[in-house]
C-alpha positions as CSV (number, residue, x, y, z in Angstrom):
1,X,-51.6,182.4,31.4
2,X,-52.8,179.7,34.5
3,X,-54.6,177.6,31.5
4,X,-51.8,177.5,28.9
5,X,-49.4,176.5,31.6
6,X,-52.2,173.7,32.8
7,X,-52.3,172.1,29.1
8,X,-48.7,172.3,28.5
9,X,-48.4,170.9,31.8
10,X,-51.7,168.1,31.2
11,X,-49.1,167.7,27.5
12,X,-45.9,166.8,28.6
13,X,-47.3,164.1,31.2
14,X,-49.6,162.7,28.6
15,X,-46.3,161.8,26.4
16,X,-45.1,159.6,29.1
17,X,-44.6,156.1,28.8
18,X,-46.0,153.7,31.2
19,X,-44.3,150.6,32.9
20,X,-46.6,148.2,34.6
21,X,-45.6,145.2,36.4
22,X,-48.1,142.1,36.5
23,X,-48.2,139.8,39.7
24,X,-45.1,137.5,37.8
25,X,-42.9,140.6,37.8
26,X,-42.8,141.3,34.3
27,X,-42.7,144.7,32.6
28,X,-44.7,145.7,29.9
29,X,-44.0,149.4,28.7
30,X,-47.0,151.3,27.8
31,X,-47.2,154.2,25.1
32,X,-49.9,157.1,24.9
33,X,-52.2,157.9,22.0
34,X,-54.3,160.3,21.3
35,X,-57.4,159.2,19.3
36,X,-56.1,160.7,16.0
37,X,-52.8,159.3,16.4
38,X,-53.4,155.5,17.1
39,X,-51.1,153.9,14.6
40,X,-52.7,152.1,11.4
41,X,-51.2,148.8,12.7
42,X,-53.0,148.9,16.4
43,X,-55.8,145.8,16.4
44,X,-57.8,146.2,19.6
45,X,-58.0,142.2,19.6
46,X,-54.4,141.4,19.5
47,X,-52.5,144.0,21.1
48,X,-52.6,144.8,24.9
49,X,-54.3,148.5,25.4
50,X,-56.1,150.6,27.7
51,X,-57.8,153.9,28.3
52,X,-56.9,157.0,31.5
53,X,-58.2,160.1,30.8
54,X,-59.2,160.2,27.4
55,X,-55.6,159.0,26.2
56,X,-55.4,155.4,24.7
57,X,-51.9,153.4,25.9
58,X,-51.2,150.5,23.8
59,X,-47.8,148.0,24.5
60,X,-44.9,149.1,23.2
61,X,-43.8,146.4,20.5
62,X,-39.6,145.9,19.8
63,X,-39.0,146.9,16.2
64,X,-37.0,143.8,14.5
65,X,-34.2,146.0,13.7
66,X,-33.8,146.1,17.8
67,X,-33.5,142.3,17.8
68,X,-30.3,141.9,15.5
């Protein structure tokens, strides 16, 4: 029982978003991946990314619908 609770737990946190603020104060939002789940459109030279704990955050991009 203490090790299903622990990965549901070790779950829900992992589909968190991240904010982080650079030195200029602006914030970039941060969502997780898992390795199978990186979307087809992710390009590891363009977009901003990074790796904690085995879970791959890449930015959060504003559909264009969004903008209108």
């Amino acid at each position: 029982m203490h090790i299903v609770f622990l990965v549901l737990k070790q779950f829900a946190t992992m589909n968190k978003p991240i904010k982080l603020t650079s030195s200029d104060g602006i914030t970039t939002k941060f969502k997780p991946y898992t390795v199978g789940n990186i979307p087809p459109g992710f390009d590891k030279n363009k977009d901003k990314y990074f790796n904690k704990n085995g879970i791959t955050y890449i930015e959060e991009k504003i559909h264009w619908s969004q903008m209108i």
